[in-house]
Each structure stands twice: as structure tokens, then as C-alpha cells.
C-alpha positions in Angstrom: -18.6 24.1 -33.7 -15.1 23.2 -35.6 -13.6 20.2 -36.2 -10.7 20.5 -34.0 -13.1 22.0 -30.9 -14.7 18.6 -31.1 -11.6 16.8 -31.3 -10.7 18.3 -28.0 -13.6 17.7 -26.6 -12.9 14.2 -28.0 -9.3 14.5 -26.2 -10.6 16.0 -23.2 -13.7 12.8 -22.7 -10.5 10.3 -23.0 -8.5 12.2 -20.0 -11.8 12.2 -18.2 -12.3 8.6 -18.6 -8.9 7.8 -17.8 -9.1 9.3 -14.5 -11.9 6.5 -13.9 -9.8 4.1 -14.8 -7.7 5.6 -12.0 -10.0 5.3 -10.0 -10.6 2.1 -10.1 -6.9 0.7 -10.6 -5.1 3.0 -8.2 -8.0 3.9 -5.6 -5.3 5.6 -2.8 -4.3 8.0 -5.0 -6.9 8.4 -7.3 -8.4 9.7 -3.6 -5.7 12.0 -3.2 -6.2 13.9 -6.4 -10.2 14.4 -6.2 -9.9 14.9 -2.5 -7.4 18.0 -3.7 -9.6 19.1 -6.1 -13.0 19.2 -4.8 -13.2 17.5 -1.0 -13.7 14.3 0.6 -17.5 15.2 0.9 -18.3 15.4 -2.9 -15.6 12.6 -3.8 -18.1 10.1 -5.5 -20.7 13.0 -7.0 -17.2 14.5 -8.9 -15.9 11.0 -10.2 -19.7 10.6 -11.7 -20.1 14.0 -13.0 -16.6 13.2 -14.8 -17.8 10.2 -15.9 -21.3 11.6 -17.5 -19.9 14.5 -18.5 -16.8 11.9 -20.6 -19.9 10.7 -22.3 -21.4 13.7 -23.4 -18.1 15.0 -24.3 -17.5 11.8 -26.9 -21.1 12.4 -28.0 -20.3 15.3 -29.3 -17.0 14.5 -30.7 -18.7 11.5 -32.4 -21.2 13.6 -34.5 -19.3 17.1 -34.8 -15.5 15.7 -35.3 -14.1 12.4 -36.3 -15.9 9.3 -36.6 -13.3 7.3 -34.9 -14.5 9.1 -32.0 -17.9 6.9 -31.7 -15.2 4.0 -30.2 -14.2 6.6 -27.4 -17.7 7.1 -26.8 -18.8 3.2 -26.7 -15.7 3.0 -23.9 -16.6 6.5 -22.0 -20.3 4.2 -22.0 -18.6 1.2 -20.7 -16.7 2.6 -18.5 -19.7 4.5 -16.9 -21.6 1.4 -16.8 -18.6 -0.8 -15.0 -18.1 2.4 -12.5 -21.4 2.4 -11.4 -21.6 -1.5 -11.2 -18.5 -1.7 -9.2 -20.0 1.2 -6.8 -23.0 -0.4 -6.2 -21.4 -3.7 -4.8 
């Protein structure tokens, strides 16, 4: 794998966490966009699955591309951790 594949892989984790973020900050239409793109049934199994795979994705940014990408993994972890504690209130 090249450098610049990682980094956007890197780039793509960031967009993928931000969505959380979205999530979390603007629920209504942070609704609308995952209900357009996969269904109100599989709403919450797509926002995790975007939230694991975000991890992954730094993962491998971290060890393949730059090493300032190990900060975008310790948030894409945080953030997964605060989305599931705020789901399971």
C-alpha cells in the first residue's frame, strides 16, 4: 500500500468520523442523510459500521502513511467510545 492510499484512507476515517459528530450535534438531519442512504431500519447499524470502520481506516493510516495520523485514530477511538456511551443512555 502507498503513502498517499493511506493518507486517504486517513482523509476518508476523518469524513467518517465527522459524520458522527453530525450525528450527535445536528440529530434531524444527520437522520435525513442516513435515512437517504441506507433506510430508517438500519439507521443505528450504518452510523456504527461508519464509526468502526473510521477506526480501522486511521489504523491503517497510522502505520502505513503519516504518523500524525495516530491523533486521528486516538479521536476516531473517542469518538466511538462517546457514540456508544451516548447510545446506550
Amino acid at each position: 500500500m502507498t503513502r498517499a492510499l493511506a493518507n486517504l484512507l486517513g482523509a476518508i476515517s476523518g469524513l467518517l468520523t465527522s459524520l458522527l459528530w453530525l450525528s450527535l450535534l445536528k440529530p434531524g438531519w444527520a437522520d435525513h442523510v442516513v435515512n437517504g442512504l441506507v433506510g430508517a431500519r438500519h439507521e443505528y447499524r450504518a452510523v456504527l459500521g461508519a464509526a468502526l470502520l473510521a477506526a480501522v481506516f486511521a489504523l491503517v493510516a497510522s502505520i502505513r502513511g503519516a504518523r500524525w495520523w495516530f491523533a486521528g485514530l486516538m479521536f476516531s477511538v473517542g469518538t466511538l467510545g462517546y457514540f456508544t456511551y451516548a447510545l446506550s443512555r
